[in-house]
N, C-alpha and C positions, 0 to 999 in steps of 0.2 A: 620579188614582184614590185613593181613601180606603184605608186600609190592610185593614178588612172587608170592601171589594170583591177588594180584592187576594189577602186568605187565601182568599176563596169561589174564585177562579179558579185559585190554586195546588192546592187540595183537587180540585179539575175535572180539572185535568192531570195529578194524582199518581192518580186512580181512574183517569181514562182508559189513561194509560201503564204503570201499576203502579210508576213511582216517579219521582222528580224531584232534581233537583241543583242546588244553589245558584249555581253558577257561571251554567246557562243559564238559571235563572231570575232572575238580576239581569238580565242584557243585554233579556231578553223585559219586562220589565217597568220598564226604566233607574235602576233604585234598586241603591243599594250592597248585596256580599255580607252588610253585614252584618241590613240592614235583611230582607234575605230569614232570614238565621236567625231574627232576631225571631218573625217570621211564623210560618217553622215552628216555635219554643218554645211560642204563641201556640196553634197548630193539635194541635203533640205533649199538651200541657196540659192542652185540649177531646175527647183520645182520639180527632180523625178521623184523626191520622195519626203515624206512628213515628221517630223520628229515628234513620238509619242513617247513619254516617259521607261525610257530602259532600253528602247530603240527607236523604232521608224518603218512607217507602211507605207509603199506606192502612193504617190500622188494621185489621185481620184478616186479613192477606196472610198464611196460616199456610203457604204455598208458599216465599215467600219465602227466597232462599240466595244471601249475597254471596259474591263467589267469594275465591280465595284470597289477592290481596294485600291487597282491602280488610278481611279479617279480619287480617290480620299487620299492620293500622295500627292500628286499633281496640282502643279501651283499650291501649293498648301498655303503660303501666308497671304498671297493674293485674297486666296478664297475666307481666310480668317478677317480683316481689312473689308470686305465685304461683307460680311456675315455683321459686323458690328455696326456699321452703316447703317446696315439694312434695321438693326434691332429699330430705328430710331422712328422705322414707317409704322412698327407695330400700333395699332389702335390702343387707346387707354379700355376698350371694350368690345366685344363684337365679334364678329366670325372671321377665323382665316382657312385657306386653304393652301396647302403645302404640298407642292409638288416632288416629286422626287427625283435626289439628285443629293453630288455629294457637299456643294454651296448651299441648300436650301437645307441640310443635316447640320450644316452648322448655325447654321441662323436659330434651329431647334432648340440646339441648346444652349442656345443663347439667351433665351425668352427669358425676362427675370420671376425669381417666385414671386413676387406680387403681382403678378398679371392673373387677370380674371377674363381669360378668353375664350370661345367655342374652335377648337381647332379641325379642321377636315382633312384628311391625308389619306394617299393609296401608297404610301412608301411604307414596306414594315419596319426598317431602321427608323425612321421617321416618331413612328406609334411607337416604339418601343422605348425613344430617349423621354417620348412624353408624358408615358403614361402612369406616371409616378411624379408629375407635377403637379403641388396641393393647387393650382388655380384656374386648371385646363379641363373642360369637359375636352372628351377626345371622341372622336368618332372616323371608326376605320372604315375604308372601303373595301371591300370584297371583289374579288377576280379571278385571274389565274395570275399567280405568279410570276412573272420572267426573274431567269435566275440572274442574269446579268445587273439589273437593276434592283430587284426585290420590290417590284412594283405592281401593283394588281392591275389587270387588264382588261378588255373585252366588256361582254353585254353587262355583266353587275357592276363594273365601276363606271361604265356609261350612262347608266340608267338612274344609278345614286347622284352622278350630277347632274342630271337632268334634272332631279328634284330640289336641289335646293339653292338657295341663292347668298353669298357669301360677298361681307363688306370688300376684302383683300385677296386675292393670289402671288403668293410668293413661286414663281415659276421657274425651273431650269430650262437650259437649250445648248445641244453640242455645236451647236451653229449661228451666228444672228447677223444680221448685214440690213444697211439699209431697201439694197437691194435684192437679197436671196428674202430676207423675211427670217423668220427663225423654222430652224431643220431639228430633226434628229434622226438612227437609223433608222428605227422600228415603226412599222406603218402603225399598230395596235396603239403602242405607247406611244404617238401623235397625237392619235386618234384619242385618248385620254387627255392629254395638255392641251386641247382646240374647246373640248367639253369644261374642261375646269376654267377656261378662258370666257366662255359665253358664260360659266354660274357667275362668275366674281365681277363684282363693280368695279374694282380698281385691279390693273395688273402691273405687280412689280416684277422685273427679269432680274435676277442673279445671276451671273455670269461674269467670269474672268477674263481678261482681253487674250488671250490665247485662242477664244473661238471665235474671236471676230474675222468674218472671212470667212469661215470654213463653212461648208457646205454639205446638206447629209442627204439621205433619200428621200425620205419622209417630210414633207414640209407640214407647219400645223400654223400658223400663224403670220402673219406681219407685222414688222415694227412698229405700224402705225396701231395694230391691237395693246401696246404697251404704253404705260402712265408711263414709268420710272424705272429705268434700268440703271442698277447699280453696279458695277464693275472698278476694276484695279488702274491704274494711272496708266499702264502699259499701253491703254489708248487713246492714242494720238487724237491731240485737239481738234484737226480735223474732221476726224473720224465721226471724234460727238459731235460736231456742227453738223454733219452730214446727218447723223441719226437725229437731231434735235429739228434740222428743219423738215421732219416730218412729221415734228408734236409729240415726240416723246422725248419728257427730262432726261438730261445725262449727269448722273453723280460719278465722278473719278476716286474712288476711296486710295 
């Protein structure tokens, strides 16, 4: 099989399935893992399909949400580089709220023991790295769970930010553009990050230049709702010009 035969049939199975993986795609087809990434570089290049960590989904899957370890592999040192940035906005005192996500998990534990701060979170990874720091009053929020995320949702974690009002938000986003705004799949867990947005005075984005561009279902905010987005060098100067001339800071960590 020529290798345009071979993309035309990998594109067949990634629409069919809604995604595909290197691994079963070398065995199904008897060519090396690596001859499969080729393909899909070949196919990500030509816009039919998106390179996700281990494979790649159809181009427009604005549904699309990998779950929680495959986000804690991806970009990994991007998202460490970030996370230490970020320690640097932490307040010497005061309230944060922590969004969840797997950039905003490592900022967690980042926090140094000597901080004396009130933390707010509906991520239970989140609460969990913290809740054994001597200097963190913690306070979890209540929901239903989604299992993709481990993030509480709906009327009780709506309602808990409806009450309180918080110095900082450390926010995630599968998507951010000057123009889309920031996206994610899930209408519920928008509908969480738009609330946690209107409690916090200041919003900082954590995000890796990987999502820059991409675009999800669910939209919850705009660029312009964001103080300080912190991200990896992978973004093009332009890019933060673009996002800068609409008044939010760009750090390139």
């Amino acid at each position: 099989m020529y290798a345009p035969e071979r993309q035309q049939e990998i594109l067949r199975l990634a629409r069919d399935g809604g995604r595909v993986d290197v691994v079963s795609l070398a065995e199904e087809f008897q060519v090396t893992a690596e001859t499969i990434r080729r393909d899909l570089k070949a196919l990500d290049r030509a816009g039919l399909v998106r390179r996700v960590h281990g494979g790649a989904i159809p181009a427009g899957r604005l549904d699309f949400e990998p779950d929680l370890a495959e986000r804690e592999s991806t970009s990994s040192d991007e998202k460490d580089r970030i996370a230490k940035a970020a320690v640097s906005e932490l307040p010497t005192e005061g309230t944060l709220i922590l969004d969840a996500g797997s950039t905003v998990a490592r900022l967690a534990a980042a926090i140094p023991l000597e901080a004396s701060l009130t933390v707010v979170t509906h991520s239970l990874p989140i609460a969990a790295r913290l809740a054994d720091h001597p200097g963190i009053q913690l306070h979890l929020v209540g929901g239903r769970v989604r299992h993709n995320t481990r993030a509480a949702v709906d009327a009780w974690a709506l309602r808990a930010y409806g009450e309180i009002r918080a110095d900082v938000l450390f926010v995630a986003a599968n998507g951010f553009s000057a123009d889309q705004g920031l996206t994610t799949p899930d209408l519920a867990e928008a509908a969480v990050k738009r609330a946690a947005v209107t409690a916090a005075r200041r919003v900082v984005l954590l995000a890796d230049s990987a999502k820059h561009g991409q675009e999800h279902f669910a939209r919850f905010g705009d660029m312009g709702d964001v103080d300080l987005l912190i991200t990896d060098n992978g973004l093009s100067p332009e890019d933060a010009a673009a996002i800068e001339r609409g008044g939010t800071e760009v750090v390139r960590a």
